[in-house]
N, C-alpha and C positions, 0 to 999 in steps of 0.2 A: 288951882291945879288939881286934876284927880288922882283920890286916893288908890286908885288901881294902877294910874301909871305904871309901868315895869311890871307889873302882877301877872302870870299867865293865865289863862281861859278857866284853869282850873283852878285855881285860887278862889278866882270870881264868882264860879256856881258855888263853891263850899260855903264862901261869906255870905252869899243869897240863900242857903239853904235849898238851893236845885241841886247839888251835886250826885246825888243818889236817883232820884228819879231823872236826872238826863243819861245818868248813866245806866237803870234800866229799861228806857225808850231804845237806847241805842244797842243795846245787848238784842231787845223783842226784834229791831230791825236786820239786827248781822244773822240771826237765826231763821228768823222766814227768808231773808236771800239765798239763804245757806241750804234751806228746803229745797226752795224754787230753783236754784240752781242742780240741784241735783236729780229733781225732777225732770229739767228739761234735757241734761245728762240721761238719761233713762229714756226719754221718749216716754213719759208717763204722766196723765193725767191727772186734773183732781179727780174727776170721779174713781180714776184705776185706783189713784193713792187711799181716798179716805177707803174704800174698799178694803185694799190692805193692811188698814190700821182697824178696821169692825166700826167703822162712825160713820154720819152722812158728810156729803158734799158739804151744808152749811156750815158744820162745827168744824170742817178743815178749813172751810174760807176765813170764818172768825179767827183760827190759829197762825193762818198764814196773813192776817191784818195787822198790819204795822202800828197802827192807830192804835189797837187793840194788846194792852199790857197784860191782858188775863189766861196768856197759853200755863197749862198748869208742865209738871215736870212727868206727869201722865201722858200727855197729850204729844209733849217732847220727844219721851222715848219711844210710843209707838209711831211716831213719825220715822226716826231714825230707823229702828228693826225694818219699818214697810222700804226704808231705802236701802237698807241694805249696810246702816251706819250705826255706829254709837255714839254716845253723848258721853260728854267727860266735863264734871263741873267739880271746881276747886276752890277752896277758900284761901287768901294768900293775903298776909299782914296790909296794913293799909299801906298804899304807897307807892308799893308793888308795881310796876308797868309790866305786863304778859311779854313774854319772847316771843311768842308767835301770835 
């Protein structure tokens, strides 16, 4: 019988030692959709966008790379300000499940 039976998805990464890095893969992904999306809201370009932030076209492709874990919190908020957003990051006891 396995030991995970009845254990949730999250149990499983923590006992493997992934639970932090799936969990910031999946943050780098909710956040370049979160660009893209409002880029396409906009009718806005990469080139318009890195524009807007003072960077070339590559370093916003790299940022908006899902693959790619290394958008720094620089990179973040002059994304947001070029959209017209702000960025709101919180630290919340472990456990925690976000409300929205």
């Amino acid at each position: 019988m396995s030991k995970h039976l009845g254990s949730d998805f999250d149990d499983f990464l923590t006992e493997q030692g992934l639970a932090e890095e799936v969990s910031a893969a999946a943050l780098k992904r909710v956040i370049a959709w979160q660009i893209e999306q409002a880029m396409k809201e906009q009718h806005l370009s990469k080139k318009a966008l890195a524009e807007r932030m003072h960077t070339s076209r590559s370093a916003l492709d790299r940022a908006l790379d899902q693959n790619d874990g290394s958008m720094t919190l620089a990179t973040l908020a002059a994304a947001a300000q070029a959209l017209g957003r702000r960025v709101e990051i919180r630290l919340l006891p472990a456990g925690d499940t976000p409300t929205r």
